[in-house]
Phi, psi and omega in degrees: 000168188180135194299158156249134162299155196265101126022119166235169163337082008264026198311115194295350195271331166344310185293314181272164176278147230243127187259158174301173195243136157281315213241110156241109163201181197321292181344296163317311179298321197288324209277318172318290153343306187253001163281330175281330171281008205242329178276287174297013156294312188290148189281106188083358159327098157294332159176181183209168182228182164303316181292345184278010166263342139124047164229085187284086119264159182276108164195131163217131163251143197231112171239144163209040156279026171250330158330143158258135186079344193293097181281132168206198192247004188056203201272150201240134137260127169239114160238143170065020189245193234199110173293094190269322168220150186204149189238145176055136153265148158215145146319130155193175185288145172223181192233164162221157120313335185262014165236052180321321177282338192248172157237172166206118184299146342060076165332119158218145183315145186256350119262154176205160123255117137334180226131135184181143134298165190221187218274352185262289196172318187355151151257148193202145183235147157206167199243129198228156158197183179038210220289326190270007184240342167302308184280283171338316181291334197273335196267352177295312181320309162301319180290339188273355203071005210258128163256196182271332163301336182275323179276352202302179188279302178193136192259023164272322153293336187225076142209149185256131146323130168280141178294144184260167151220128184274120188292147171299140166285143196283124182298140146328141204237140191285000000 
């Protein structure tokens, strides 16, 4: 396995759209593996999709089970997958890796269901809500050409600097 770069803002391959996976096979797997170590690398990292590694294909893997209170599904491999219905909207904040400086607010349905392969070819339906269906859309959004800048409410109000945060220094000793 092996961490890969994170693709950023304004890198144009961000922008296409993602062609579907055909061949699940070792590669495919392989490729999966290293998208995931490459999403828990990252600090606070929830998912990730392909393109942000610079592989337009539609493959994202999404865990937000490390959330406390959080209902989900522990970790989803999505190939291929498909929004079939999706109920209520809300506002939150969302992050990227391929957008590091900024947050942003962001409508998003506040339940869904879903279709999706998982890395052998399997079909799988799920039902998301809350943080975990926030977070599938957002990374369905990157196989679409899509950030989260695209989605904001208006972006003179709702984007943010993201905050640095320094570790603190060990006081100096005379």
């Amino acid at each position: 396995m092996a961490i890969q770069p994170i693709l950023h803002y304004p890198d144009p391959r961000l922008a296409e759209v993602c062609a579907p996976v055909e061949r699940f096979d070792d590669e495919l797997r392989s490729f999966i593996a290293d998208l995931e170590e490459t999403m828990r690398a990252g600090p606070g990292g929830v998912g990730i999709a392909a393109p942000q590694v610079g592989r337009l294909i539609r493959v994202s893997v999404v865990d937000v089970s490390s959330k406390p209170d959080v209902k989900h599904h522990g970790r989803v491999v999505l190939v291929n997958p498909e929004i079939l219905e999706w109920d209520g909207f809300a506002v939150g904040r969302e992050g990227c890796m391929s957008v590091p400086d900024y947050t942003g607010n962001v409508i998003r349905a506040e339940r869904i269901r879903l279709t999706a392969q998982d890395e052998t070819g399997a079909a799988h339906e799920y039902a998301m809500e809350g943080y975990e269906a926030r977070a599938v859309q957002h990374e369905i959004d990157h196989l679409d050409g899509l950030l989260f800048l695209d989605r904001l409410v208006s972006r003179r109000n709702d984007l943010f600097r993201r905050k640095v945060y320094q570790e603190p220094k060990a006081p100096k000793k005379d």
